[in-house]
C-alpha positions in Angstrom: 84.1 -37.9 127.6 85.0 -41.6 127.3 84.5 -41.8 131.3 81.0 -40.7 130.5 80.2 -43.1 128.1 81.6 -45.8 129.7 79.4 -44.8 133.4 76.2 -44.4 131.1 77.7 -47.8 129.1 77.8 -49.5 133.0 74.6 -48.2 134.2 72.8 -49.8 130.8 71.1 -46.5 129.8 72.1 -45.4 126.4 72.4 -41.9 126.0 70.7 -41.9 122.4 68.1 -43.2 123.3 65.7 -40.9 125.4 63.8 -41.9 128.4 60.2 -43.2 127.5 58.8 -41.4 130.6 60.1 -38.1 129.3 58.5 -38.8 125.9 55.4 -39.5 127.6 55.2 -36.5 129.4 56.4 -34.4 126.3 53.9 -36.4 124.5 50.8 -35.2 126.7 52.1 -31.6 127.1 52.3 -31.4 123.6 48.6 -32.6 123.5 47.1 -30.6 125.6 48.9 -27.8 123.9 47.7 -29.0 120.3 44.0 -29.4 122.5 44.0 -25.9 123.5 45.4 -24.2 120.4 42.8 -26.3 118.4 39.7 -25.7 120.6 40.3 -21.9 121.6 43.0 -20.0 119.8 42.1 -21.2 115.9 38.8 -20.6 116.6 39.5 -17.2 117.5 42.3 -16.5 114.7 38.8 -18.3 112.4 36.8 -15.5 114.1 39.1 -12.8 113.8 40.0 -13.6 110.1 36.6 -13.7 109.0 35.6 -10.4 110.2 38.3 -8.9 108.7 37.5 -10.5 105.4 34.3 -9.0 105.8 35.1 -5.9 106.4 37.8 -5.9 104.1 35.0 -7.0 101.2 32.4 -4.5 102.7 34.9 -1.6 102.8 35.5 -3.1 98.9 31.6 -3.1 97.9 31.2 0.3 99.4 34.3 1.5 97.6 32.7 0.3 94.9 29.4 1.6 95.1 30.7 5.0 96.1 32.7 5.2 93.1 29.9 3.8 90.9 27.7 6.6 92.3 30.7 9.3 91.6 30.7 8.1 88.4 26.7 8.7 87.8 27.2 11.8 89.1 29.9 12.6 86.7 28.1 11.7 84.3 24.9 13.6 85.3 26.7 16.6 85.9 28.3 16.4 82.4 25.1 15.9 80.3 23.6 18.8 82.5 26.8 21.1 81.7 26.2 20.2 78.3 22.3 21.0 78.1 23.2 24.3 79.9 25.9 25.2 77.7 23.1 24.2 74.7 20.4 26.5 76.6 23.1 29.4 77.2 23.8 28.8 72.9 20.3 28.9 72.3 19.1 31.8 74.3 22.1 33.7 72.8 21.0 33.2 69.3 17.4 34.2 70.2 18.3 37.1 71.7 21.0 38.3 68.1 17.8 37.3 66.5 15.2 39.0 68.6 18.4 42.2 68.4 18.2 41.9 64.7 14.5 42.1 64.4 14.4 45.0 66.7 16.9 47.1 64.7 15.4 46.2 61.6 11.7 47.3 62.6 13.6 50.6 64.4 14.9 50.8 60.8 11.9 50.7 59.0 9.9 52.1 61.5 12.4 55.7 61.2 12.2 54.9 57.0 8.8 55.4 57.3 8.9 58.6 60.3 11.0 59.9 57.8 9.1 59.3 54.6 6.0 60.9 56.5 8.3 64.2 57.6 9.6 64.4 54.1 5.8 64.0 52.9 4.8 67.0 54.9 7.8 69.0 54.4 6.9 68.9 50.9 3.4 69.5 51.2 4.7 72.8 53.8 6.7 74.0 51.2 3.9 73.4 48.3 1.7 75.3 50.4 4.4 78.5 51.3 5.5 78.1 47.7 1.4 78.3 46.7 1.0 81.4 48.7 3.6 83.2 47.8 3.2 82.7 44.0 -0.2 84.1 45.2 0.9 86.9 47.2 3.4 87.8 44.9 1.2 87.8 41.6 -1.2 90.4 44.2 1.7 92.7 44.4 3.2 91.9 40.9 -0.1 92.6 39.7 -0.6 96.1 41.5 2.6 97.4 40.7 2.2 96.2 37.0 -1.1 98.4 37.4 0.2 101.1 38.8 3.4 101.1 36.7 1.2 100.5 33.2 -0.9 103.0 34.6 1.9 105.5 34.3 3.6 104.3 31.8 0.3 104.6 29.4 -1.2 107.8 31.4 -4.3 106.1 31.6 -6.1 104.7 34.8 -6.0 101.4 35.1 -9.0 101.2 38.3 -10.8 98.8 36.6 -10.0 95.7 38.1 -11.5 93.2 34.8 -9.0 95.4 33.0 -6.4 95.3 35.4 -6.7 91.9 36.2 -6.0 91.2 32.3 -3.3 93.3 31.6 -1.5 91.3 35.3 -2.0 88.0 33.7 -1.2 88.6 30.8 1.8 90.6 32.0 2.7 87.1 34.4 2.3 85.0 31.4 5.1 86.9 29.3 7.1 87.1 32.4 6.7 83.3 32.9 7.3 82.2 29.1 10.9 84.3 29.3 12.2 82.5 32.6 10.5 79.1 30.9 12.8 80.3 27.8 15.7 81.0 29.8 15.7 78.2 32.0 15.7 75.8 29.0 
């Protein structure tokens, strides 16, 4: 290593210090270089990372705008599961109530069917208990006749006469069951 310094020492190059022709030349590659990189590939790498900005804040706005729109239509879709859960309520309680009216006028409407049977049943049964009082006091009063007509061996044909001796006859009969039922 010595030998080499002292040839390079003899020849009066100094091995530290470079040759200014090789600077030079590393010089103007380097240019060009820095030229080129500067005029075409920033430009590009400018280019390419604005359009991925972009996109990147246009995929963002859209995101944005789609969830913004989600959310309305949360929201919409709430307040409409809430007015139909109030309709469903409300038609519900109409229809107990509408229910209740119905049974109630049913209700009255067989109180008073029932009323008006009972009316007439009564009224039948005045009128069967009416004619057979009648029929009976017919009968009664011919087989009061014809037994008073044996018993006192007198005829009795005269119907004024017969008809006074029956009621009189019904009367007494009447007063004793009055006088028992009491």
């Amino acid at each position: 290593m010595n030998e080499a310094l002292i040839l390079a020492a003899e020849e009066g190059a100094n091995p530290l210090v470079p040759n200014i022709w090789e600077i030079l030349v590393t010089l103007l590659g380097f240019a060009v270089l820095m030229f080129i990189v500067v005029k075409f590939v920033v430009p590009m790498f400018e280019k390419t990372y604005a359009e991925r900005t972009e996109a990147i804040e246009g995929g963002l706005k859209k995101a944005e705008a789609a969830q913004a729109e989600a959310s309305a239509a949360l929201d919409e879709y709430k307040q409409q599961l809430i007015d139909a859960r109030t309709e469903a309520n409300r038609i519900r309680e109409e229809a107990r109530a509408e229910g209740a009216q119905i049974l109630a006028d049913l209700k009255a409407k067989a109180g008073a069917e029932s009323a008006r049977i009972m009316e007439q049943s009564h009224i039948a049964i005045e009128a069967e208990r009416q004619a057979a009082v009648v029929s009976l006091r017919s009968e009664v009063g011919t087989l009061a006749t014809e037994l008073a007509s044996k018993i006192v061996g007198e005829s009795l044909a005269d119907d004024a006469r017969a008809g006074r001796v029956v009621d009189r006859f019904l009367d007494d009969l009447e007063n004793q069951n009055a006088g028992a039922v009491q």
